[in-house]
C-alpha positions as a printed Julia matrix, in Angstrom:
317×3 Matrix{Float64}:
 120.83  101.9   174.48
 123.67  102.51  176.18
 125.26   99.53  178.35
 125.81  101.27  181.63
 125.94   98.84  184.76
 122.24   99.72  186.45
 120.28   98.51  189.02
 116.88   99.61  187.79
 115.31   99.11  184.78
 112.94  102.3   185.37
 113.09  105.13  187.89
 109.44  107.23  187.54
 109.57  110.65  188.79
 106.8   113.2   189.95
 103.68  113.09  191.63
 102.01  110.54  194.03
  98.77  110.64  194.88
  95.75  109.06  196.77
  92.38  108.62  194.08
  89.13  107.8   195.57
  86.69  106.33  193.21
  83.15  106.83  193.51
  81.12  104.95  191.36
  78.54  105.33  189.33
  78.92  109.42  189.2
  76.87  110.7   186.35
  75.08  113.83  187.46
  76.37  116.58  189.75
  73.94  117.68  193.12
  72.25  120.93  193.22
  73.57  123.28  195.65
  71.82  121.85  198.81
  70.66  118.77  197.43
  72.47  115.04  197.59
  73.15  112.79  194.66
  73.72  108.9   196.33
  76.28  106.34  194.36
  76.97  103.06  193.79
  80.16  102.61  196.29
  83.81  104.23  197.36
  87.34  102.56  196.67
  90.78  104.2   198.0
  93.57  103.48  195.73
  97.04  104.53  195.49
  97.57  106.99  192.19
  99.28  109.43  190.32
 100.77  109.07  187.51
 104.3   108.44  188.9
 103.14  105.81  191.04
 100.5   104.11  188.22
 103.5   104.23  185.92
 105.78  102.72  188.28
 103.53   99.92  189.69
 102.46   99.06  186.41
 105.77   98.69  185.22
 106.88   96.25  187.66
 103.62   94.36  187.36
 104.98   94.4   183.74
 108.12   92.8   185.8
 110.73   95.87  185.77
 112.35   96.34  188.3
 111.13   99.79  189.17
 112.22  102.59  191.82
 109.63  105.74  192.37
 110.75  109.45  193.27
 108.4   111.85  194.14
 106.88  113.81  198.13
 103.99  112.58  200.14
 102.83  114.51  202.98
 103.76  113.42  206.64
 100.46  111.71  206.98
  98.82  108.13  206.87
  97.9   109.19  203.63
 101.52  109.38  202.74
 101.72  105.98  204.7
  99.79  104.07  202.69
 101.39  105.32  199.11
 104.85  104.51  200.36
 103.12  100.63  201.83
 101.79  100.42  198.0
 105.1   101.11  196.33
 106.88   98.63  198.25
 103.82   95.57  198.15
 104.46   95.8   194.77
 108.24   95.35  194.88
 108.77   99.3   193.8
 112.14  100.93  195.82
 110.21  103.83  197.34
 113.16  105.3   198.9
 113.34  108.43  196.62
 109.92  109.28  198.39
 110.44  112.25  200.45
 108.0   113.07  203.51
 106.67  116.81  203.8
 104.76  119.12  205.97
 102.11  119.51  203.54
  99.42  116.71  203.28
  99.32  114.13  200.65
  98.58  114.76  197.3
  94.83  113.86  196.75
  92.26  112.74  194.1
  88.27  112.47  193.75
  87.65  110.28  191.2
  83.96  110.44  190.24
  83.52  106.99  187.34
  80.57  107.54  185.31
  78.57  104.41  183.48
  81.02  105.31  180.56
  83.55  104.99  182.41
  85.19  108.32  180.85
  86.14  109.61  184.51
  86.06  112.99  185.6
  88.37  114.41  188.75
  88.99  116.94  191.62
  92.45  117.05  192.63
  94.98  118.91  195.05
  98.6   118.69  194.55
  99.5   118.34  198.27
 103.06  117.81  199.07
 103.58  117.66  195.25
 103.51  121.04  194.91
 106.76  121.53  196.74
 108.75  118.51  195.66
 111.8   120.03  193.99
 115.41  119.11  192.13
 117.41  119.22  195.69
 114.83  116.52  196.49
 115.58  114.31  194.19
 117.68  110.7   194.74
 119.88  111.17  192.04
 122.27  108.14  193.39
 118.83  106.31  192.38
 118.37  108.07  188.66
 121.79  107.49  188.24
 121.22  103.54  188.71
 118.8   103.81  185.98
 118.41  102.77  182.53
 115.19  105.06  182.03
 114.27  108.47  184.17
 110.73  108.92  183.27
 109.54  112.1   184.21
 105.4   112.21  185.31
 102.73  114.6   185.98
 105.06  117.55  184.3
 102.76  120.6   184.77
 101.9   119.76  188.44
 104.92  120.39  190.23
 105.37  124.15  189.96
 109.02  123.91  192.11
 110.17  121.34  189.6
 108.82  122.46  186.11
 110.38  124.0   183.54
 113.79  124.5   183.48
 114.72  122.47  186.75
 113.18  119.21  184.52
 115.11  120.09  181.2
 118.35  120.44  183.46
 117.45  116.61  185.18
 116.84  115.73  182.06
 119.91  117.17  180.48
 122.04  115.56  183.1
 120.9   112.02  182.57
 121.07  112.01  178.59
 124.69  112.59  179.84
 125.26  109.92  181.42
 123.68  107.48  179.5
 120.17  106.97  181.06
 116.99  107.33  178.65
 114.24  110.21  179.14
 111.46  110.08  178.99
 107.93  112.58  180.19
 104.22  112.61  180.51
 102.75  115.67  180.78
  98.89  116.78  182.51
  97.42  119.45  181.18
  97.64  123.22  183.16
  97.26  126.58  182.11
 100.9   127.81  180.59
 101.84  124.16  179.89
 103.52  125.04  176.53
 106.23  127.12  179.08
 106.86  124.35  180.74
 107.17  121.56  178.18
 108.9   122.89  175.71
 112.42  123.74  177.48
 112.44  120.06  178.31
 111.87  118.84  174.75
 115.98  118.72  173.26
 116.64  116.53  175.8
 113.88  113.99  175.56
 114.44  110.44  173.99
 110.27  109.29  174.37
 107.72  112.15  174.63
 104.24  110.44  174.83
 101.91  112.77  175.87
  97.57  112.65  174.87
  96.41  114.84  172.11
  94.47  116.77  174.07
  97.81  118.13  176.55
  99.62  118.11  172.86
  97.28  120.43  171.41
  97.95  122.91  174.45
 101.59  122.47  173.77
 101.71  122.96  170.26
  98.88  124.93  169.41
  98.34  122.28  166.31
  95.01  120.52  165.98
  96.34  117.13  163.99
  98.49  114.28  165.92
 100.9   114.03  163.09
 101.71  117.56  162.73
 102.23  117.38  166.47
 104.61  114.89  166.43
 106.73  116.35  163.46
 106.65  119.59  165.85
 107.83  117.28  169.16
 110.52  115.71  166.4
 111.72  119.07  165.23
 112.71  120.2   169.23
 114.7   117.42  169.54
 112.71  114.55  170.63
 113.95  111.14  169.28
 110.37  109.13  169.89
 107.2   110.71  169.81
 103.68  109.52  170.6
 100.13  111.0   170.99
  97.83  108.94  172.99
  94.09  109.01  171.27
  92.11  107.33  173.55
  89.94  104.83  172.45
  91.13  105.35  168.91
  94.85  104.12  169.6
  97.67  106.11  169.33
 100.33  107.61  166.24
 103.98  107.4   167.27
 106.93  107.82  164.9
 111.13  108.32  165.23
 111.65  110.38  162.5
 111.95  107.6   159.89
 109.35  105.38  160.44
 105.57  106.26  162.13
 103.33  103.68  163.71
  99.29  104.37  163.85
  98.02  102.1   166.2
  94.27  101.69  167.06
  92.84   99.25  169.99
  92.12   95.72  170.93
  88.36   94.97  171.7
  87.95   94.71  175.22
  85.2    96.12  177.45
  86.05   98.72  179.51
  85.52   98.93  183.31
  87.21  102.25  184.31
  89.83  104.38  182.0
  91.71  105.49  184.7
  95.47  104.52  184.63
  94.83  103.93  180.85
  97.53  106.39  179.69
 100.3   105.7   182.84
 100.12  101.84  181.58
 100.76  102.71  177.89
 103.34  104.19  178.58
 104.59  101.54  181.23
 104.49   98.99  178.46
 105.97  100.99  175.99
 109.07  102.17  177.94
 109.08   98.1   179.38
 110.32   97.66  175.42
 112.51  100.2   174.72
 114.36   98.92  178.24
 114.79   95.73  176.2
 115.34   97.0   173.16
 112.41   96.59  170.62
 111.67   98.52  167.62
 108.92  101.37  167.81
 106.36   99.1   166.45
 106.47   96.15  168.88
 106.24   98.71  172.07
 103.73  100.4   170.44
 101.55   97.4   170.38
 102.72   96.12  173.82
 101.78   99.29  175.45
  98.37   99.21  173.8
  97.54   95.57  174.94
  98.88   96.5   178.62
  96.25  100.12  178.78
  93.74   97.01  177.66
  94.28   95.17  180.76
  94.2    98.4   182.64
  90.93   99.55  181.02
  89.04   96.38  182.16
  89.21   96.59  186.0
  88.48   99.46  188.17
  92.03  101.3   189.1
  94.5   102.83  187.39
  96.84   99.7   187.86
  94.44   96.63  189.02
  94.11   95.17  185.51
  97.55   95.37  184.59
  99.38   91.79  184.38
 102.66   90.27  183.81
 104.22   90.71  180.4
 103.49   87.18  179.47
 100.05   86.7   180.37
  99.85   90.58  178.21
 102.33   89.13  175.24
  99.85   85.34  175.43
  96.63   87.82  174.75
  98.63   89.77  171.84
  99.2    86.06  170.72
  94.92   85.32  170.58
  94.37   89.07  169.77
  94.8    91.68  166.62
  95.24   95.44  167.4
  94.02   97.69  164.66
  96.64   99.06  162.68
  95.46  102.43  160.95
């Protein structure tokens, strides 16, 4: 990595949203009828924002780019950022309102969603702090897909520009309609590429996680992962491939899962560590996320997270 004089260990870029939580949701209402649950939660989300707080939970010192509307909405995502020591200055106010989430958590705890992108939708590259990416050992680049003035050939251009001077890149993609488009220009200039196998197969068009990542490696990538859930995750550089699966823990709510795996993981590779050891960091932080409700509640400082790897075996496959 290179040894470039930074100020942040992590700069997450994209979208910022507000998630409300309804618990337990397991049945949808007939037109005209009700369907009552258990209770509502507000929480600050997207995956820019999970990411980020996560990370500095993790104890990074973190700064978050992205658009919120003018709104209290808006407000309250910017308060969150910066009670959890996150530099929020790279968040840009806009006309439109807040980006916004309906989180409906289901006994399984498998959620399900409703979302609007909100101010999100217009965030673009003349909107971005670069004097902040530029302080930055990692740009990490999230909720690729959902940020139609950004996508595409803006991102591989951002993400072209940083590989040049020195800082690490990295993306997480959610899954749209014409996602392959917009992935794939970005790829080349990629060092981590950790996306689920369900946005992979979109992108791809292959079925099985290792053909996907010899596909990510063959564009240019230098890591890549596929998240698999509950069943762990396969990540590999080229010369050496990791198959991870999970640590036994009962699991509250899965959302945030995916944002703190790849908090943990990227909380490594700022320090240095082989493939293997963020690979099984990562999965013991998306355990801590998994047992409380919110996409960032659970998550803990990196030693209380390294103590339970410690008392605690992860699955290797």
């Amino acid at each position: 990595m290179s040894e470039k004089k930074t100020e942040y260990d992590l700069a997450c870029l994209g979208i910022v949203v507000i998630d409300v939580f309804g618990r337990q949701i397991d049945t949808f209402p007939e037109k005209g009828t009700t369907v009552y649950f258990n209770g509502m939660e507000i929480h600050a989300g997207g995956c820019t924002l999970n990411t980020g707080i996560a990370a500095a939970k993790l104890g990074m010192d973190v700064a978050v780019l992205g658009a919120v509307g003018d709104d209290s909405f808006g407000d309250v995502l910017i308060d969150t950022l910066h009670d959890n020591g996150v530099d929020a200055k790279g968040v840009v106010r806009k006309s439109e309102s807040t980006g916004f989430s309906f989180v409906m958590v289901p006994q399984d705890g498998e959620r399900r969603i409703y979302h609007t992108g909100g101010a999100n939708s217009s965030y673009c590259l003349s909107d971005v702090e670069m004097d902040t990416v530029r302080k930055s050992k990692i740009l990490h680049v999230a909720g690729a897909s959902l940020m139609p003035m950004l996508d595409g050939r803006p991102t591989a251009t951002l993400l072209e520009n940083c590989q040049n001077e020195g800082i690490l890149t990295s993306m997480d993609p959610v899954y749209q309609e014409g996602i392959s488009e917009i992935i794939l220009p970005c790829l080349e200039h990629l060092d981590i590429f950790l996306p689920n196998n369900d946005e992979s197969v979109h992108i791809t068009n292959l079925k099985d996680p290792e053909d996907q990542l010899r596909f990510y490696l063959d564009h240019g990538v230098k890591i890549a992962g596929i998240k698999l859930g509950g069943e762990g995750a396969v990540i590999s550089d080229g010369t050496e491939t990791i198959k991870l699966g999970v640590y036994s823990v009962e699991p509250t709510d899965t959302c945030g899962a995916g944002d703190a795996f790849i908090a943990g993981f990227l909380f490594g590779r700022a320090r240095n560590w082989n493939i293997e050891d963020c690979a099984k960091f990562a999965t013991a932080v998306a355990a801590f996320c998994i047992q409380s409700v919110g996409a960032t509640t659970g998550v803990a400082r990196a030693e209380k997270v390294q103590a339970f790897m410690k008392d605690n075996e992860v699955r290797v496959l």
